[in-house]
C-alpha positions as CSV (number, residue, x, y, z in Angstrom):
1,X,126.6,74.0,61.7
2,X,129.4,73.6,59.4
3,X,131.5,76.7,60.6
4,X,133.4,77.4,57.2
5,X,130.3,77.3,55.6
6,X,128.1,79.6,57.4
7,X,124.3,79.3,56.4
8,X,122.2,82.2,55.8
9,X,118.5,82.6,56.0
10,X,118.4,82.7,52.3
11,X,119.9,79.6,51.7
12,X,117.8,78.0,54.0
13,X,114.4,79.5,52.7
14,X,115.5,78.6,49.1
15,X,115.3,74.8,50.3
16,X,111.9,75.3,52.1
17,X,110.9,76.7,48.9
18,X,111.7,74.2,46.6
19,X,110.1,71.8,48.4
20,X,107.1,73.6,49.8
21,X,106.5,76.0,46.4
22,X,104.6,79.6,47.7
23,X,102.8,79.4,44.5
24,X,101.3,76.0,45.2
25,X,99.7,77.6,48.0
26,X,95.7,78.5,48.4
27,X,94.7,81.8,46.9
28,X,93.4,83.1,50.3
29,X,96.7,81.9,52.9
30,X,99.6,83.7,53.7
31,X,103.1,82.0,53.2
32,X,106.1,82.6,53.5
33,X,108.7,84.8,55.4
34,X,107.3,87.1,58.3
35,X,110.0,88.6,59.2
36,X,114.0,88.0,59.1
37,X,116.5,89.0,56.9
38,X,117.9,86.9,54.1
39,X,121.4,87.3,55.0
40,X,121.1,86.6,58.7
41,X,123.3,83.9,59.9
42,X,121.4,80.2,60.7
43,X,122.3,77.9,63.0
44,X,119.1,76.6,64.7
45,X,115.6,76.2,63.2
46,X,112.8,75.7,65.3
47,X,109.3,73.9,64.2
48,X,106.2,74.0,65.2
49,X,101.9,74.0,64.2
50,X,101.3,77.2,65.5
51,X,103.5,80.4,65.9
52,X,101.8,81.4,69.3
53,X,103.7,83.8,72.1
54,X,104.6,80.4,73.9
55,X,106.2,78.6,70.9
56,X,107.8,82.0,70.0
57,X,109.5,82.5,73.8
58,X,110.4,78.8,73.6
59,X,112.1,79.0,70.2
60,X,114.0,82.3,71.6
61,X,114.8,80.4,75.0
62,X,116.5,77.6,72.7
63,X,118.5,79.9,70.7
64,X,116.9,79.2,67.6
65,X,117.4,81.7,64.3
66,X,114.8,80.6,62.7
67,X,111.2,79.6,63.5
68,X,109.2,77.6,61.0
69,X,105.4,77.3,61.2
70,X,102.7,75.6,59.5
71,X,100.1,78.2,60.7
72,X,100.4,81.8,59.2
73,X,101.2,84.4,61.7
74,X,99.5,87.2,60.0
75,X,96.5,85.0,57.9
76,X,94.4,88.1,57.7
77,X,95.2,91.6,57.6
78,X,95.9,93.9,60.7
79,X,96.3,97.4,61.2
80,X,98.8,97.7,64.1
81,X,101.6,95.4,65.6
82,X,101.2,97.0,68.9
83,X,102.2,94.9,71.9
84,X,98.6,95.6,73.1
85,X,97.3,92.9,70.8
86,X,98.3,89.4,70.9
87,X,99.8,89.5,66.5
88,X,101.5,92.8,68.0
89,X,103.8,90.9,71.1
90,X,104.4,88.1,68.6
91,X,105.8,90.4,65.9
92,X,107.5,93.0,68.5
93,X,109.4,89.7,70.3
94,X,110.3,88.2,66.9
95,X,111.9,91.4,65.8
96,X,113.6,92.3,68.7
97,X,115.2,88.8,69.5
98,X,116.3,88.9,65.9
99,X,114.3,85.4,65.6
100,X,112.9,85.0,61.9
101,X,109.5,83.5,61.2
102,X,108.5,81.6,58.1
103,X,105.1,80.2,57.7
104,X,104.6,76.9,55.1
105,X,100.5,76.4,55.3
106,X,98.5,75.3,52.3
107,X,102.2,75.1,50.4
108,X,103.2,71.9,52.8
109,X,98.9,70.4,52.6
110,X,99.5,69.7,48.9
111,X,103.2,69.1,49.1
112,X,104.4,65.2,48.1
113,X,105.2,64.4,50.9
114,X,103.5,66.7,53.0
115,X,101.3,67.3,56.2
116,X,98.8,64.4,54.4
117,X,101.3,61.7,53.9
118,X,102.7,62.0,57.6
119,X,98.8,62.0,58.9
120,X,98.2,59.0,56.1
121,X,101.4,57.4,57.7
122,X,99.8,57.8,61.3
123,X,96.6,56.1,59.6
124,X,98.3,53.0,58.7
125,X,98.4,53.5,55.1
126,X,101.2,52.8,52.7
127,X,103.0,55.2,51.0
128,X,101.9,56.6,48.0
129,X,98.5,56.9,48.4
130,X,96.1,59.2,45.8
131,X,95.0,62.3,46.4
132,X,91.3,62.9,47.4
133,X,91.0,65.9,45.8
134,X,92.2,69.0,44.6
135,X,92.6,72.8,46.2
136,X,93.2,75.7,43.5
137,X,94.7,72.8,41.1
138,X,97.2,71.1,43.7
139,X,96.3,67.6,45.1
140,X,94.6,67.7,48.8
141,X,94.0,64.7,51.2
142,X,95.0,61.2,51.0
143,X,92.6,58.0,50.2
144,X,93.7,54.5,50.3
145,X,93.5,51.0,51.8
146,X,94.8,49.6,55.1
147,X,96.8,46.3,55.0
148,X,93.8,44.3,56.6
149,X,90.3,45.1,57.3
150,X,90.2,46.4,61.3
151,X,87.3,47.3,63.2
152,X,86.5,50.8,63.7
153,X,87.2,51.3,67.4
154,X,90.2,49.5,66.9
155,X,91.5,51.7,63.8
156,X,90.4,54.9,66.0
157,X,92.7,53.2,69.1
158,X,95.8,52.6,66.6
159,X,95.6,56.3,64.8
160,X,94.9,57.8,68.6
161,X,98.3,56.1,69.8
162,X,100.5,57.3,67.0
163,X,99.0,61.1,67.1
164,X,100.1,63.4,69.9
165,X,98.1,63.0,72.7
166,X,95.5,65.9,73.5
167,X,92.8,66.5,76.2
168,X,90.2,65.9,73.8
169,X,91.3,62.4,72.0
170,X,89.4,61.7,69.1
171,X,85.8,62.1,67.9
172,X,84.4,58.9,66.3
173,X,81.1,58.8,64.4
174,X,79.7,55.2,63.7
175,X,79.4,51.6,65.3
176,X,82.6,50.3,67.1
177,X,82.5,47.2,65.6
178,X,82.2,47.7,62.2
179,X,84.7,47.0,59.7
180,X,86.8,49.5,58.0
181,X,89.5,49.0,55.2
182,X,89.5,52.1,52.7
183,X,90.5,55.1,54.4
184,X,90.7,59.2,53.8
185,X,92.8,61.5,55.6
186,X,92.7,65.7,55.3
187,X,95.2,67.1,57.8
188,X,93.3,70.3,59.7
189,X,90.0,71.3,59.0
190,X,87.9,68.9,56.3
191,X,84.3,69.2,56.6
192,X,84.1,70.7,53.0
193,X,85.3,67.3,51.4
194,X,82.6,64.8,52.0
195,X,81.6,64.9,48.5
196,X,85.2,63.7,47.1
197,X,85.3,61.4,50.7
198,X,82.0,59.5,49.2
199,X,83.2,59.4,45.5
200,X,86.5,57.6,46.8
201,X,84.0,55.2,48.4
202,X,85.9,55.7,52.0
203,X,85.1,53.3,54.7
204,X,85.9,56.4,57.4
205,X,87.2,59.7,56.7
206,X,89.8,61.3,59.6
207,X,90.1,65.1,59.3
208,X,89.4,68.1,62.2
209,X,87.1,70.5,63.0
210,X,84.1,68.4,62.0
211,X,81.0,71.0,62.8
212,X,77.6,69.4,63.6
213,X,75.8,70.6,60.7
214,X,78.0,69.2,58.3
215,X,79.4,66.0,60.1
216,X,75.0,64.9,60.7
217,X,74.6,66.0,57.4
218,X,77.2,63.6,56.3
219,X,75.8,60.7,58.5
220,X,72.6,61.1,57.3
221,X,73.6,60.7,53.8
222,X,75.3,57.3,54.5
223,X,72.5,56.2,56.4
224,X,74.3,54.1,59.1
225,X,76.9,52.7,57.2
226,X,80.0,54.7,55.6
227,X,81.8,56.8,55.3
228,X,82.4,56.7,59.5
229,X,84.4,60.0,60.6
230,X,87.0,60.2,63.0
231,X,87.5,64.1,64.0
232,X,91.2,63.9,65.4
233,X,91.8,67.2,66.1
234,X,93.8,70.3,64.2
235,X,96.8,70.7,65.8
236,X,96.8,66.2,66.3
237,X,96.2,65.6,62.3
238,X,99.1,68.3,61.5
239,X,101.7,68.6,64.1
240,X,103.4,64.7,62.5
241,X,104.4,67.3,59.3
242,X,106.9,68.4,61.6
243,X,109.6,65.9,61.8
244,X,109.0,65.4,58.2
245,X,109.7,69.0,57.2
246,X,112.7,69.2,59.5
247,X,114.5,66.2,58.3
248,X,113.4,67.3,54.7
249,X,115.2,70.7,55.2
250,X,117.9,68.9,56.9
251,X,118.5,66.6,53.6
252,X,118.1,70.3,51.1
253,X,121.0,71.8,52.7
254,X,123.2,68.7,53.3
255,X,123.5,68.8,49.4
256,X,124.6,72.3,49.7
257,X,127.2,71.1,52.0
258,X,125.9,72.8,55.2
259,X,123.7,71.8,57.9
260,X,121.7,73.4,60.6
261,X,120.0,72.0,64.1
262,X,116.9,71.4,64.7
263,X,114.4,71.1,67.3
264,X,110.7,70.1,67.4
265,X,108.6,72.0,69.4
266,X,107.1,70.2,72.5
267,X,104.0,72.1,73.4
268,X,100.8,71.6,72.5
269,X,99.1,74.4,70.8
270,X,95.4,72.4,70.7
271,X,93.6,75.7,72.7
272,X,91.7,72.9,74.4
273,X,92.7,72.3,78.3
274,X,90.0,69.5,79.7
275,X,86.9,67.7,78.6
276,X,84.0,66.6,81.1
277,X,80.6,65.5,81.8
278,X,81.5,62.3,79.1
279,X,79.3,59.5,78.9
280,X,80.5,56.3,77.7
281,X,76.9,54.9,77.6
282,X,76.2,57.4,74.4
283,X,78.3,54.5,72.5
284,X,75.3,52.2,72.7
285,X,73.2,54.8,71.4
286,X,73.0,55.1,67.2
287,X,75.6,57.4,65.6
């Protein structure tokens, strides 16, 4: 940090958001600051998917004045911040180690560039790509074409090696060797877009949180062929946004002639530990 010019949390909030706007959030998240003080000195911003106890203690460990999510802390209402409840010891240890929390959800989904680009990126598509759709009037998802037609497995191999690596790897519905060139990307959850993932005539569509219903539904439809889905995981598909937010920020204040550090969390907030009882056999057996 520039020491004659001391940044404030204010300053550094007013570049987050300009270029992740609050109002181009969702009607139903919660974004923005949690707690902090505008006029608190900044000289350490922290990143990370998920403000969980562990992030929060790491982020205090670091000496970090600042901790910037892309999950909301407080996404739904609650009645007491406790420490008997797990929303209450995140809020009590933020306060009390005078570590501010700001939350950029939704607002950093549609952003340009946003959480989609940096999963489009990971994808193998170039920059630029269209939007898939639309969420309360801001553009959602990414479609577009890779460089060169690739086989499925070996499209799921290339997007599983540039994605942080999780217990759980990725979930791929459709044959290995088919051949995929048009692809559509939704950072976290994305099992409510299969209607705009058809219209965009996708080859295979790589979101999270694909439920049964809705992903045999969707396989059904395309009767063997595409769209093929690739469930990569929440925390996987969202926690690239990082980098890209921090060196974003970085750039904001630089023009303001100040700068800040930052670090990029290292643990995995996926709440999944192991996987068992696989059978590599299934892959013979139709998707």
């Amino acid at each position: 940090m520039n020491d004659l010019n001391p940044v404030t949390l204010g300053e550094v909030l007013a570049v987050l958001e300009r270029l992740y706007p609050p109002w181009s959030a969702a009607s139903w998240d919660r974004v923005g600051l949690v707690t902090g003080d505008s006029q608190q000195p900044v000289s350490r911003v922290h990143f990370a998917v998920d403000p969980t106890q562990a992030v929060i203690e790491e982020a205090r460990e670091a000496g970090a004045d600042l901790l910037v999510t892309h999950h909301p802390l407080l996404l739904r209402g609650v009645s007491s911040v406790a420490t008997s409840t797990a929303k209450g010891r995140a809020v009590t240890t933020l306060v009390v180690a005078d570590l501010a929390l700001y939350c950029a959800h939704t607002n950093a989904d549609v952003a340009q560039p946003g959480v989609n680009d940096a999963l489009a990126e990971a994808a193998g598509l170039p920059p630029g790509c269209a939007a898939l759709g639309e969420e309360d009037g801001q553009p959602i998802g990414r479609v577009g074409d890779l460089p060169e037609p690739l086989t499925l497995r070996t499209f799921a191999e290339g997007l599983a090696r540039a994605l942080p690596r999780t217990p759980v790897g990725l979930r791929v519905a459709g044959p290995p060797d088919a051949t995929v060139q048009r692809v559509a990307v939704m950072g976290g959850a994305g099992d409510d877009r299969f209607d705009a993932v058809r219209a965009a005539q996708a080859d295979v569509y790589v979101t999270a949180d694909l439920r049964h219903h809705p992903a045999l539904e969707a396989r059904e439809e395309a009767s063997g062929d595409t769209p093929y889905l690739v469930d990569a995981g929440h925390f996987a598909t969202e926690s690239l946004w990082l980098a890209l937010a921090a060196e974003r920020m970085v750039a904001g204040l630089g023009v303001r002639g100040v700068s800040v550090d930052t670090y990029i969390s290292s643990l995995r907030t996926d709440p999944w530990d192991f996987l068992v009882g696989q059978h590599p056999e299934a892959e013979s057996e139709p998707s």
